[in-house]
Structures are given as C-alpha cells and as structure tokens.
C-alpha positions in Angstrom: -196.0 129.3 -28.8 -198.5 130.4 -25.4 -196.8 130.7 -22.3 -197.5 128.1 -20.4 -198.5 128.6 -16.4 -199.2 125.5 -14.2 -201.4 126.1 -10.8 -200.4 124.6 -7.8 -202.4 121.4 -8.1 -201.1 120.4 -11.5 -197.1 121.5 -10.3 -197.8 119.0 -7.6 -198.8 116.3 -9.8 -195.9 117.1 -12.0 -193.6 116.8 -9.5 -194.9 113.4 -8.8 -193.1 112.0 -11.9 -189.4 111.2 -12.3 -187.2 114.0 -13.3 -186.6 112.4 -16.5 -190.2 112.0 -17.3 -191.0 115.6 -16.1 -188.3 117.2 -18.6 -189.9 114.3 -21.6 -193.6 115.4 -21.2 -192.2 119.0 -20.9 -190.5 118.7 -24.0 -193.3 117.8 -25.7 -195.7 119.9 -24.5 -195.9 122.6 -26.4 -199.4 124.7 -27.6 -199.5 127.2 -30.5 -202.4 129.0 -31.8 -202.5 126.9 -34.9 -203.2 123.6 -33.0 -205.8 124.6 -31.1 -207.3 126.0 -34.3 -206.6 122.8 -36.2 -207.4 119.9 -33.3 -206.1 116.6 -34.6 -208.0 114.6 -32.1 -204.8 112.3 -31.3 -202.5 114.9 -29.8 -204.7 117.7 -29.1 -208.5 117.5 -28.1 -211.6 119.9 -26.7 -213.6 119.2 -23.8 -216.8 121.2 -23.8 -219.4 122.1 -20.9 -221.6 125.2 -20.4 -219.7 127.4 -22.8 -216.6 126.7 -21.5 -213.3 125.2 -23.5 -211.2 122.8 -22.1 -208.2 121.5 -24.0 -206.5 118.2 -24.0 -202.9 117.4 -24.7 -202.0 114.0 -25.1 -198.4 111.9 -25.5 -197.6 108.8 -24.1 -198.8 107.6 -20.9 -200.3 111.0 -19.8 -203.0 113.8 -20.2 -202.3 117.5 -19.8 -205.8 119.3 -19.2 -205.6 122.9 -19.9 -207.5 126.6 -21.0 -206.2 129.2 -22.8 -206.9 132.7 -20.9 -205.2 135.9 -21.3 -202.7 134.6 -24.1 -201.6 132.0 -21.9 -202.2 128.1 -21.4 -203.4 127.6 -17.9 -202.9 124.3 -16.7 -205.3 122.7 -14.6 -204.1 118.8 -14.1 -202.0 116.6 -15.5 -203.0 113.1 -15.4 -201.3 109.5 -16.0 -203.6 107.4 -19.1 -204.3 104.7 -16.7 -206.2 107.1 -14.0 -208.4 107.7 -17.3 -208.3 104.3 -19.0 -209.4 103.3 -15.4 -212.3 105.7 -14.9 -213.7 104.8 -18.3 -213.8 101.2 -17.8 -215.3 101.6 -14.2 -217.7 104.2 -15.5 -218.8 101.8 -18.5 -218.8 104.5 -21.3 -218.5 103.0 -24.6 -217.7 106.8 -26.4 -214.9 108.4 -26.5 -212.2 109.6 -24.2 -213.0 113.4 -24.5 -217.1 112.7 -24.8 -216.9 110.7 -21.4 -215.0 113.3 -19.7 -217.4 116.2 -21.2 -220.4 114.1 -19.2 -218.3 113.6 -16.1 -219.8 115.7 -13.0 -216.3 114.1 -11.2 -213.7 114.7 -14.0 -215.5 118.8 -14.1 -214.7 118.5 -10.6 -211.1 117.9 -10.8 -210.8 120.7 -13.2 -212.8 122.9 -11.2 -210.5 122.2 -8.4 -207.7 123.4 -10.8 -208.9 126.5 -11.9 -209.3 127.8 -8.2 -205.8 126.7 -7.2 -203.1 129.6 -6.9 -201.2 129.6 -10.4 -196.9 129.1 -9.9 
C-alpha cells in the first residue's frame, strides 16, 4: 500500500463527517500500485487534463480525489456523491461521472485549490 497524506483542505472536509463515518471511509480507503494499474472504473477511476493524472476513489456516499507523487497518495478533496450527483444534473452532462469532471474548469479548480494547500 502508498502512504497516504491529506492537505489541509481535504483534513477539513474529513473532519466534517461523523467520527464513525471518518474511521468507515478510512477503512476503506486504501491505494496499492496494482489498482491504479488495473482501474476497475467502479471503485477506482482517472481524471485526465493537460498531462496530468487525477485519481478517483469511490465507496458509498463519497469521492476521494487524489495524485500519486513521490510514492505517496496526495489527497486533494474528499467529496459527499450528492455535491457531485448535484453538479452533474445542474451542469446537464449526459457522460459519465469522471468525463464530466475531466471538462470541468470549476471541479479543476477545487483540485487546484487542493494541491496548493499545506499537506498534514
């Protein structure tokens, strides 16, 4: 498994959720080398935009939005389905999840936001 390091935009939206549902997505959230070499499109996607890799992670109600740098899995936000499920249906994009996002100047944005954060 890749060390995971969460910045201190995606800690905060962690620490948003119950203490119960932090230690569930937690538990499940875990990224070897093999899945993202292997993407299965219902647990693990890619997001791609001018050369640059963006993983997705996602169980149950949420979405874990990460990079791999350095031998470790940087993540950059952590997202509840219906923030998505919501921008989708307001956005009118009739593709899928990961293809909307890859054309989304706001949802780059976000991420952006995350990668310049200070990592915890």
């Amino acid at each position: 498994m890749l060390e995971i390091v969460f910045n201190e935009i995606s800690a905060a939206e962690m620490s948003q959720m119950g203490t119960m549902e932090q230690l569930d997505l937690l538990d499940q959230f875990h990224v070897k080398k093999d899945d993202l070499e292997h993407l299965d499109g219902d647990k693990f996607g890619v997001i791609e935009r001018d050369n640059k890799k963006l993983y997705r992670f996602r169980t149950k109600d949420w979405r874990i939005y990460f990079e791999v740098k350095d031998g470790a899995v940087i993540v950059h936000r952590v997202f509840h389905k219906g923030t998505l499920s919501d921008f989708l249906f307001r956005s009118k994009m009739p593709v899928a999840e990961d293809e909307a996002l890859a054309q989304s100047k706001h949802f780059w944005k976000l991420i952006d936001e995350g990668r310049k954060a200070k990592r915890l």
